[in-house]
C-alpha positions, 0 to 999 in steps of 0.5 A, spaced: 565 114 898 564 122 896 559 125 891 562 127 886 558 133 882 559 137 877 555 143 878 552 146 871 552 154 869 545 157 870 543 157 862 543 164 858 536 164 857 534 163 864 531 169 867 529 169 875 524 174 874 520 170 870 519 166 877 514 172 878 510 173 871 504 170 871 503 169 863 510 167 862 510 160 858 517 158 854 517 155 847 519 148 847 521 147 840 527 153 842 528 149 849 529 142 845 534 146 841 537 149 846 537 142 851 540 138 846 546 143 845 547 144 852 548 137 854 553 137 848 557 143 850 558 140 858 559 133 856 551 131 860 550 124 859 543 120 858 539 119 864 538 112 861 546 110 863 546 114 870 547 108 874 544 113 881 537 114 880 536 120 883 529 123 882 526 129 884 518 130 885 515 138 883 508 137 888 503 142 885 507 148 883 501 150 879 499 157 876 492 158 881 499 156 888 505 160 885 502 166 883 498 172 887 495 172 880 492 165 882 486 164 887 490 160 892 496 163 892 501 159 897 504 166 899 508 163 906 510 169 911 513 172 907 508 174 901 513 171 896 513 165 898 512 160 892 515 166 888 521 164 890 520 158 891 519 156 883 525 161 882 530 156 886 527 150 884 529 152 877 536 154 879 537 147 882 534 143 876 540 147 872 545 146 877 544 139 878 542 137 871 547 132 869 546 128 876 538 129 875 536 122 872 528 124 873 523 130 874 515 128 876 511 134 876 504 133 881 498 135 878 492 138 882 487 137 877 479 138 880 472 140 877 467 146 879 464 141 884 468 137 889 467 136 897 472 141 898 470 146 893 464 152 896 460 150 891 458 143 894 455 145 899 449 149 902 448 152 908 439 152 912 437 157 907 440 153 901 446 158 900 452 158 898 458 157 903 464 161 904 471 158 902 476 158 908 472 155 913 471 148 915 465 143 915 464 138 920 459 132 921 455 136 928 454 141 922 451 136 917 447 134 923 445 141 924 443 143 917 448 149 917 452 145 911 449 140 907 450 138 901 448 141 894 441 138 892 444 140 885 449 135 884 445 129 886 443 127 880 449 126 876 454 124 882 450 118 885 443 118 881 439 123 885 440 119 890 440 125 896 440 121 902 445 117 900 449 123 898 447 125 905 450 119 908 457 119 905 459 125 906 458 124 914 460 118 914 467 121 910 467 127 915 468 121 921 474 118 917 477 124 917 476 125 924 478 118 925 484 117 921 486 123 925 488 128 919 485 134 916 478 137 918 474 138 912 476 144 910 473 149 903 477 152 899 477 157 894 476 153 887 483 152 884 486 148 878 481 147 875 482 143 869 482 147 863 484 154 866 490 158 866 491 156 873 493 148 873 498 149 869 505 149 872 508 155 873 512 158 867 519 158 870 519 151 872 516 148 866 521 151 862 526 148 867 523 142 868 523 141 859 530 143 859 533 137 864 527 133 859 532 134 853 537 135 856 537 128 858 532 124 854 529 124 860 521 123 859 518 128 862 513 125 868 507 127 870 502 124 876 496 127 876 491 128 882 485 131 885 479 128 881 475 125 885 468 129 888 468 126 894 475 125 896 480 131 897 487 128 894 492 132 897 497 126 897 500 124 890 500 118 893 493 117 895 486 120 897 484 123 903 479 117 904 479 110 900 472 107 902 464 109 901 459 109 907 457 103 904 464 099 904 464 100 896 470 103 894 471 110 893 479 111 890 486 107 891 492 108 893 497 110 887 501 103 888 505 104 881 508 111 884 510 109 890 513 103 887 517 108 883 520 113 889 522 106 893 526 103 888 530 110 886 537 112 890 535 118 892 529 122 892 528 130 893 521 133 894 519 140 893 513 145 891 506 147 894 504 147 899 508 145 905 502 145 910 498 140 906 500 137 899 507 136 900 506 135 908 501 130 906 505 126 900 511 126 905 507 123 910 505 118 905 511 115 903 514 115 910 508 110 912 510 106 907 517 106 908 516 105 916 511 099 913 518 096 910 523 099 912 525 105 917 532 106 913 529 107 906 528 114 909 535 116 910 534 117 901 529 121 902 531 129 901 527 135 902 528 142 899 526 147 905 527 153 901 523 151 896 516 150 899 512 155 903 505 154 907 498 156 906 496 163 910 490 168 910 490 174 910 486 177 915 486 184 911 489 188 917 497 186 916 496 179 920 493 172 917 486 170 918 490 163 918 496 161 917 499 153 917 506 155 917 507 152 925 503 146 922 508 145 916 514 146 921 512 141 926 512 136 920 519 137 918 522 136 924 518 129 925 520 127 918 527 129 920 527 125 927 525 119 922 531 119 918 530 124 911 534 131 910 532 137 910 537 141 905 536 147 901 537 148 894 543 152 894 547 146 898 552 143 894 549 135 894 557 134 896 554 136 902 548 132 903 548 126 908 548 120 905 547 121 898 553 117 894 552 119 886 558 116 884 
């Protein structure tokens, strides 16, 4: 059976360049005019009557990723990384409109004090540290970084010693579980700022599909816990505490809805962490149940990039692209796709819209 997909016209009031404006932001009343006139001018039925539910998951394209006005932007190799990232996840979401039934948009959302943040965190002299290093438990122990006397009283009720015991026992299952090393970042999406808002141009794109399609527009938010990173949509780096208390849990619903879709496309920010880690996620789950599932499971490689450091003199003081690499090629050896944006989904293996 062949896909059948009418590829759409990108819309007049779209503008490529505002992938790379900071302060862009659309107007959503215009937009909903504009959506409803669209739909009727190409004949764009209601997602409620699609009967393929093909469902496109947007991870944290946010302001502080997608923008070098951002304090962490995922600049990739390249240095416009994101930047066009966010432009060809527009172009996709307009091309393909009348095929789209759902767009999720992830949410990093965080707080001035979280155990990835800096702030957490002090070194033998009770200073601050420094964001893009890693903390480890041999470091606790040493005393080179503990945690913030300052944030005991309102994290677990002045209970220092307790605090000191969570976050070794919290470096060990990170170890254990075999993923990442605790690592500091600058701090970023903090909620109430510029920079946890998504990104002008696929806001404006993700709005326009909305209501186009009387699609609501769904959002998952992330992050929010102080003693666990969450760079999965799925779940929390660490789901327990020290004193088998639970710490978080897994997003259930969420995964329910992305097993149970036809189709599911994932894009965003960043390949060598959220995405990675969002798609490692839902490959367990589909390995748990059942290894086929994965062959529903699409991903936009040009429209995600990896987190690099600048090292000041034209290199990286980091850079996680060989990482991300690596994980693509496992997913794809799993089953799930690696496409481009620019594919026509005729194209794509294994999609059968109608």
């Amino acid at each position: 059976m062949k896909t059948q997909v009418k590829e759409l016209p990108l819309p007049a009031f779209y503008r490529p360049s505002h992938a790379g404006t900071y302060g862009y932001s659309p107007d959503a009343g215009r937009l909903q005019t504009e959506a409803v006139a669209w739909a009727a001018q190409h004949g764009i039925t209601t997602a409620a009557t699609d009967t393929f539910n093909l469902h496109l998951l947007l991870i944290d394209v946010q302001k502080d990723f997608c923008f070098p006005e951002g304090s962490l932007y995922v600049a990739g190799r390249s240095g416009k990384g994101a930047i066009d990232d966010s432009r060809r996840i527009a172009e996709f979401v307009y091309r393909n409109l009348g095929v789209l039934s759902n767009v999720t948009t992830t949410l990093d959302t965080h707080f001035a004090y979280q155990i990835f943040f800096p702030s957490f965190w002090v070194d033998e002299n009770g200073q601050m540290l420094t964001p893009y290093r890693e903390v480890t438990r041999e470091q606790i122990e040493r005393g080179q970084a503990r945690p913030n006397p300052a944030v005991a009283k309102w994290l677990c009720g002045g209970n220092y010693p307790w605090l000191l015991k969570q976050v070794k026992y919290y470096c060990d299952e990170l170890e254990r579980a075999g993923k990442y090393t605790l690592y500091l970042w600058p701090p970023h999406c903090l909620l109430g700022s510029d920079g946890h808002a998504l990104a002008g141009v696929v806001q404006e794109a993700r709005l326009f599909q909305s209501f186009a399609r009387g699609a609501q527009s769904w959002c998952e938010v992330k992050g929010g816990n102080p003693l666990t990173e969450n760079y999965s949509v799925l779940r929390p780096e660490v789901l327990a505490r020290h004193d088998g208390q639970p710490l978080a849990q897994r997003n259930t619903q969420f995964l329910k809805t992305l097993l149970t879709a036809d189709a599911v496309v994932i894009a965003g920010q960043a390949a060598s962490h959220c995405v990675k880690s969002s798609i490692d996620d839902l490959l367990s789950e589909i390995v748990a149940q059942d290894a086929a599932l994965a062959r529903k499971v699409y991903l936009l490689t040009d429209c995600m990039s990896s987190v690099t450091v600048p090292d000041g003199k034209g290199g990286f003081a980091a850079d996680f692209t060989p990482q991300a690499e690596a994980a693509l090629q496992r997913f794809a050896s799993a089953g799930m796709h690696l496409v481009k944006s620019t594919d026509p989904l005729a194209s794509w293996t294994d999609l059968r819209i109608g």
